[in-house]
C-alpha positions as CSV (number, residue, x, y, z in Angstrom):
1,X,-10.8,-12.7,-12.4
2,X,-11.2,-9.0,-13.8
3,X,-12.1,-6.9,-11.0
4,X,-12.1,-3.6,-12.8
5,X,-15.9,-3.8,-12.7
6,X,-16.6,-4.1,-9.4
7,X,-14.0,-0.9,-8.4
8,X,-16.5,2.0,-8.3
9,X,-15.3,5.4,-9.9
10,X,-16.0,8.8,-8.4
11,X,-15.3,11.5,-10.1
12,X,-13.8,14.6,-9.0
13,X,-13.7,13.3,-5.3
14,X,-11.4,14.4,-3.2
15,X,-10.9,17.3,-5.8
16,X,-12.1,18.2,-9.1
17,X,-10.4,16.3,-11.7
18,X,-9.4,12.9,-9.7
19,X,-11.4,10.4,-10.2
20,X,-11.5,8.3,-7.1
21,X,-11.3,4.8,-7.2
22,X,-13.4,3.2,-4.5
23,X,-12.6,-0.3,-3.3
24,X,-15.1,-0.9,-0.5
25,X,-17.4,-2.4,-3.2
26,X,-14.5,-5.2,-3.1
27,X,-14.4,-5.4,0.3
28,X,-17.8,-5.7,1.1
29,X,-18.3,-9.2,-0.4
30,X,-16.5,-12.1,0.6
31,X,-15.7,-13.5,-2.5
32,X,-14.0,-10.9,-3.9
33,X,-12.3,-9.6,-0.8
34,X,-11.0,-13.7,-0.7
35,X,-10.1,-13.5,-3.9
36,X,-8.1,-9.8,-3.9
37,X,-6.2,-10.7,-0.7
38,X,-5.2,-14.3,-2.0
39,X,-4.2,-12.6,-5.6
40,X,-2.2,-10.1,-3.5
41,X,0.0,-12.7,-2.0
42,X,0.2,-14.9,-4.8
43,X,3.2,-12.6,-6.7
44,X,5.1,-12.9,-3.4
45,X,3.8,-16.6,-2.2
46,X,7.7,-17.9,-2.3
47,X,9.5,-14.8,-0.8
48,X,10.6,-14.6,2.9
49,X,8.8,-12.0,4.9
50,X,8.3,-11.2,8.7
51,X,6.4,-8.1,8.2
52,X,3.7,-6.3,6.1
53,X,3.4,-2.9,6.5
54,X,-0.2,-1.7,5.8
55,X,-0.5,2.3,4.8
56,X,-2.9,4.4,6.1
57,X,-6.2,3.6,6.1
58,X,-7.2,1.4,3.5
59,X,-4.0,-0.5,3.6
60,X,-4.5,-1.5,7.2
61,X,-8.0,-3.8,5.7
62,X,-5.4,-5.6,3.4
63,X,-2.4,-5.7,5.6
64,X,-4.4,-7.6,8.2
65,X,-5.8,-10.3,6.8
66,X,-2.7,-11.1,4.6
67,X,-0.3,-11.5,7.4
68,X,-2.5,-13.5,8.9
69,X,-2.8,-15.8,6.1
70,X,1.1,-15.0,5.4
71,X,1.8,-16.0,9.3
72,X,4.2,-12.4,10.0
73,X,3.1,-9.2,12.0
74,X,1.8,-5.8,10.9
75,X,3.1,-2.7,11.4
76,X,1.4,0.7,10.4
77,X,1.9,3.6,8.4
78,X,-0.7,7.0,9.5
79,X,-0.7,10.2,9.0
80,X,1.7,12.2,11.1
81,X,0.1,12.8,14.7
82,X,-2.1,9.4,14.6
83,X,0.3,7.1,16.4
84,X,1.3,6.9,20.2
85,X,4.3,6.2,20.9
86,X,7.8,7.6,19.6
87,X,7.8,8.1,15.8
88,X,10.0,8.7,12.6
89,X,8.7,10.4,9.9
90,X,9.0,11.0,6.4
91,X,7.0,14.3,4.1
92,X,6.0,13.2,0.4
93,X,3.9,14.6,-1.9
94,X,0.5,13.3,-3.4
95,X,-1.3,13.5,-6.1
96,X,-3.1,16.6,-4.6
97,X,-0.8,18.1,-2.0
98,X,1.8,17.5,0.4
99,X,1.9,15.4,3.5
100,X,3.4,13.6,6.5
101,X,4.0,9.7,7.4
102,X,5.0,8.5,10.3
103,X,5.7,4.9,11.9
104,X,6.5,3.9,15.4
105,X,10.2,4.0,15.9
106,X,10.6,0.2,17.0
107,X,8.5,-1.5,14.5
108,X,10.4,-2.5,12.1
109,X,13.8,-4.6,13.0
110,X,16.9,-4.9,11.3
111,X,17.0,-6.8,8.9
112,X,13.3,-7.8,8.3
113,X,12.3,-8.3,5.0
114,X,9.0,-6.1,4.7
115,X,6.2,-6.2,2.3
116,X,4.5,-3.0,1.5
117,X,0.7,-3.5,1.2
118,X,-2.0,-0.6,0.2
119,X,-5.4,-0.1,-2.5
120,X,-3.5,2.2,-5.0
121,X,-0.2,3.2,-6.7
122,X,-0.3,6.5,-8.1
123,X,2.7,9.2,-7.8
124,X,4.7,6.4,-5.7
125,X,5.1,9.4,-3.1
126,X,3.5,7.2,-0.3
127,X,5.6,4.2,-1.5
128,X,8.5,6.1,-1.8
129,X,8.3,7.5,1.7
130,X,7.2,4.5,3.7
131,X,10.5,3.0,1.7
132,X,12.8,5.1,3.2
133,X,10.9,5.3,6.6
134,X,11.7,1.0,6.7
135,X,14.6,1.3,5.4
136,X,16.1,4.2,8.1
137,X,14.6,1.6,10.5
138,X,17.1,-1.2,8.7
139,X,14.6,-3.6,7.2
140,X,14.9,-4.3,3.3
141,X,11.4,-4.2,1.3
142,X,10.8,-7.5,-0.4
143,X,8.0,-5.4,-2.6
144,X,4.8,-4.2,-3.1
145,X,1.2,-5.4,-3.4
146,X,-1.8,-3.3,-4.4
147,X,-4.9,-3.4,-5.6
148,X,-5.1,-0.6,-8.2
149,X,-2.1,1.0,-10.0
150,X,-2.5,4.4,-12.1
151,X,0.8,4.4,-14.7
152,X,-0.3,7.8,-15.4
153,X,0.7,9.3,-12.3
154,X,4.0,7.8,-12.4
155,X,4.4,6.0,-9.3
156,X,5.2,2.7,-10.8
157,X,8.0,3.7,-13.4
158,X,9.7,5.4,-10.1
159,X,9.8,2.5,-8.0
160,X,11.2,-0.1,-10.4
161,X,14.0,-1.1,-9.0
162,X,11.1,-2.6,-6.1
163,X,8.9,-5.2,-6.6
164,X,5.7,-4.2,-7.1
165,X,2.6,-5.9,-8.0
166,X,-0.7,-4.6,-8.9
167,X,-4.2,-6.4,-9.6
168,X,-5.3,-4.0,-12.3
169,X,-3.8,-1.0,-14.4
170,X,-5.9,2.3,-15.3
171,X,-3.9,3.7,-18.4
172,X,-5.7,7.6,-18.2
173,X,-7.8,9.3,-15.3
């Protein structure tokens, strides 16, 4: 199924010149949203994993509802300050500035084979430092699913020595 259509574009949100790709219009009906979370899996339907890790926010809407389907847990990946308990965390840089990721320091056990799950790939920074985030915690990423990858940005010609999967590709902004 091409999906492309129903992603809504809106440009220059959150700044002028990014042109934001908007995914609730996949979410909000149930076939698609069935369909996105089962093609999500479906690259990774024979691999071990005991964890999906769900990035902050839209992430945690995919995360869920594949580990349930997948039978693991969830742990979670926010924005420095957002979690409760004792964290570690990792800087990266975005598309359009710098920022902070943290995850609670027992979430992730050694040896867990983790699957990364979140909307969008762009400049891999998030990726890269929720990577080293579960790998400092000793689990070893089985991959990546997302919905939306942007080879423009560069993200995914960082992290190819990862899995990662995508639904659809946007060549230019």
């Amino acid at each position: 199924m091409d999906i492309k259509p129903y992603i809504r574009e809106i440009p220059d949100w959150p700044i002028k010149g990014v042109s934001f790709k908007d995914i609730t219009t996949l979410l909000q009906d149930p076939k698609l949203f069935t369909y996105v979370v089962d093609a999500m899996i479906e690259p990774f339907k024979n691999t071990e994993i005991d964890k999906i890790v769900g990035i902050d926010a839209r992430g945690f809407l995919l995360a869920t509802p594949i580990a349930y389907k997948i039978g693991c847990g969830v742990s979670l990946v926010r924005k420095e300050g957002k979690l409760p308990y004792k964290t570690i965390k990792e800087s990266y840089q975005k598309e359009y500035g710098l920022d902070v990721l943290a995850m609670h320091e027992d979430t992730i056990k050694k040896g867990e084979k983790v699957l990364i799950i979140d909307d969008l790939l762009a400049t891999g920074g998030t990726i890269e430092a929720t990577i080293r985030m579960i790998e400092r915690l000793g689990g070893e990423v089985v991959g990546g699913s997302f919905i939306i990858n942007l080879p423009f940005c560069g993200g995914s010609e960082k992290l190819t020595k990862y899995n990662m999967k995508w639904l659809v590709s946007y060549d230019e902004e």
